[in-house]
N, C-alpha and C positions, 0 to 999 in steps of 0.2 A: 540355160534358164534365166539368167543375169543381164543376156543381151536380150532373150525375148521381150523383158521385164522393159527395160531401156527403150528397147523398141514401142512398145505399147506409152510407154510416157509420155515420148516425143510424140507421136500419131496423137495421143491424147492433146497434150501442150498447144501443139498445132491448130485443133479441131477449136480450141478454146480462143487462143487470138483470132482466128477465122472469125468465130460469133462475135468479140468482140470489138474486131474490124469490120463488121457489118453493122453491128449495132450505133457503132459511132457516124459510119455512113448514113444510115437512116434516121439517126437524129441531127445529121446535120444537112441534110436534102431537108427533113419537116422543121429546120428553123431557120433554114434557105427561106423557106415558101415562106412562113411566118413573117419574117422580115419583106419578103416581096408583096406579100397580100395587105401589109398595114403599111408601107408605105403606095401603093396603088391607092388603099381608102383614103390616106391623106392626101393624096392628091385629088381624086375624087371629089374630096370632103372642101377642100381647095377651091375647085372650081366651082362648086355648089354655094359657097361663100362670094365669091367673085358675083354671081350672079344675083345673088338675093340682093347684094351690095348695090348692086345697077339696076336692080329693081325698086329697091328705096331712093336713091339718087333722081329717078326716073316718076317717081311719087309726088317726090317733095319739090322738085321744078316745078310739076303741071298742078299738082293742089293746093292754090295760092289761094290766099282771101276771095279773089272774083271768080272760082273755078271750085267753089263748096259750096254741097246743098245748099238752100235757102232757110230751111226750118231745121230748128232742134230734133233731132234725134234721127232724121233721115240720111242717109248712105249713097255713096257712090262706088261700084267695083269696077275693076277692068281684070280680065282674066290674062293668064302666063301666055294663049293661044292670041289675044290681040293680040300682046304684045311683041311677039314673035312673027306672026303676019304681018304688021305693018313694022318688022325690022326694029324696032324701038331696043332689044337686046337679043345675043345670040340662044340660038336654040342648043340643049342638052337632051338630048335624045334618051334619057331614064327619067325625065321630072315628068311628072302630071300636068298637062297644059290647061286642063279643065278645072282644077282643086286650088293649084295655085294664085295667088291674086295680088294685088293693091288697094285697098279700100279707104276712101275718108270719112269719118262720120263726124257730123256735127255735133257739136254741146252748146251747153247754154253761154260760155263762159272761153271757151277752147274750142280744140275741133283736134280729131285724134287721125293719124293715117297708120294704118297698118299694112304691111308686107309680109306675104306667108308662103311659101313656096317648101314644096314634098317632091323630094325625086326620089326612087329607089326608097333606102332603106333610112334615107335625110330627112328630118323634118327641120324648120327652122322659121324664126320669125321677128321681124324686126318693129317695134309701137314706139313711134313718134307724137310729143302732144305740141301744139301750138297753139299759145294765147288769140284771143278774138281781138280785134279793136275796140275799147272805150264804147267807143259812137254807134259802133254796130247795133242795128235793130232786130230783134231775133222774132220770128214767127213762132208761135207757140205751137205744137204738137196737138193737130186736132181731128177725131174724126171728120167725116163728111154730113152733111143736115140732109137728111132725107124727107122729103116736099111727099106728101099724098093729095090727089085730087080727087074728090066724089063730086058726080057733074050727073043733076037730072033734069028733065024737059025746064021742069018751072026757073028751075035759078041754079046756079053755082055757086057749091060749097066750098071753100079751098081751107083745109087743115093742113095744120106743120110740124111737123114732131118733130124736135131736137133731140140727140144722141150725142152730146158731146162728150166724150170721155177721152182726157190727157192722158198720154203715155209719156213716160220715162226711159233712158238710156245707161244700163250698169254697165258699162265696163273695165274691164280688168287689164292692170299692166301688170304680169308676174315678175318682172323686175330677172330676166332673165331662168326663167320655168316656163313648161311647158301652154304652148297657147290657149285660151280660155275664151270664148266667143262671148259677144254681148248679151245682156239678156234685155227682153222688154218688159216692165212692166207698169201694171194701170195705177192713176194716180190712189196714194193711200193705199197702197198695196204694200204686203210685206215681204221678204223675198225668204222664203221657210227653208230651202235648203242654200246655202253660199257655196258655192264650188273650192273644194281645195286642188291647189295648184300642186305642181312636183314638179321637183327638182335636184337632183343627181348630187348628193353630197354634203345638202341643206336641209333642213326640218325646218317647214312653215310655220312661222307664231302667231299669222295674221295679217285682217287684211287694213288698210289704213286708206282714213281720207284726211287729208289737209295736216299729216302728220299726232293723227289721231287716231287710234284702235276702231275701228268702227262697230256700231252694235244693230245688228241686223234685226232688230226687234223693231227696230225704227220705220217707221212708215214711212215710204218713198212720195216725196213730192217735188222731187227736180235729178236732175243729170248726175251723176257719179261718174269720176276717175275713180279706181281703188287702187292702190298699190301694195305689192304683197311685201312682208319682209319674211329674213331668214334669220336661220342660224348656222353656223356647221356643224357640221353632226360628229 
């Protein structure tokens, strides 16, 4: 009875380090992989960086003073797919060649270039400002004058209706949060909702011009930087 007893312990004992020599094995196969799968993203995340890098480099050579729109508030893009067709920087085969871009937009005062590139599961984006020159003469922001002609046998009439109406350029540096697209609006206009920015770690207190809180009750009648600040959370 004594050795049956014995017997049955050891089979048991057995059965037990078994479990938990497999168990140890498959926690450390899934933290094998763990360790393989984020240092892969960081490499990834790597190259994804490398590239936005050569994209903005790539930006700020080519959009010099003689090489930005002419008027406040108008734009220039070149997409991820030029760039990569005419060799300009190498191709990564998970980014979105259509989405990603370079953009410069004029201000009154400045001129902003943005770099934004999404591959995979990357979003990322780099905003540069550059002061204007002095002497620079800036074209104001203006619709088109649309001319109507009413023409009968006896004589011609020719009336002119103007439609001028200024627009404005808000954009947004989130000062490191998530990208915020320009917005347009008409002069005397007020902007009723302000876009809150996010960012990983930080609580937004707001958005700031010229180191100034800004109060968005204010009616827009020229170009805005804003800059967002933080706090950590």
């Amino acid at each position: 009875m004594y050795e049956e007893d014995k017997k049955r312990m050891n089979w048991v004992t057995t059965l037990l380090k078994f479990i938990v020599l497999l168990l140890i094995i498959l926690l450390s196969v899934k933290l094998i992989n763990i360790i393989f799968d984020k240092q892969k993203n960081t490499t990834r995340e790597s190259k994804y960086n490398e590239l936005l890098k050569s994209m903005d480099d790539y930006a700020n050579d080519l959009f010099t003073i003689d090489n930005i729109p002419e008027t406040s508030g108008k734009t220039k893009v070149i997409y991820l797919k030029e760039l990569v067709d005419s060799k300009k920087v190498k191709k990564e085969d998970t980014c979105d060649l259509n989405s990603s871009y370079i953009k410069v937009v004029r201000l009154d005062t400045e001129y902003e270039i943005k770099t934004y590139l999404v591959c995979d599961n990357y979003e990322n984006s780099i905003n540069s400002y550059k002061k204007l020159k002095s002497d620079i003469t800036i074209k104001p922001h203006t619709t088109t004058t649309v001319t109507h002609k009413t023409t009968t046998k006896k004589r011609v009439i020719k009336t002119t209706k103007k439609t001028s109406i200024k627009q404005y350029t808000l954009s947004f540096n989130t000062n490191g949060g998530e990208l915020i697209k320009d917005i347009i609006i008409n002069e005397n206009g007020v902007l009723k909702n302000e876009p809150i920015p996010v960012r990983k770690g930080y609580k937004f207190i707001g958005w700031y011009y010229h180191g100034r809180q800004f109060n968005f009750s204010t009616r827009i009648n020229q170009d805005y930087v804003f800059t967002a600040r933080w706090v950590l959370e």
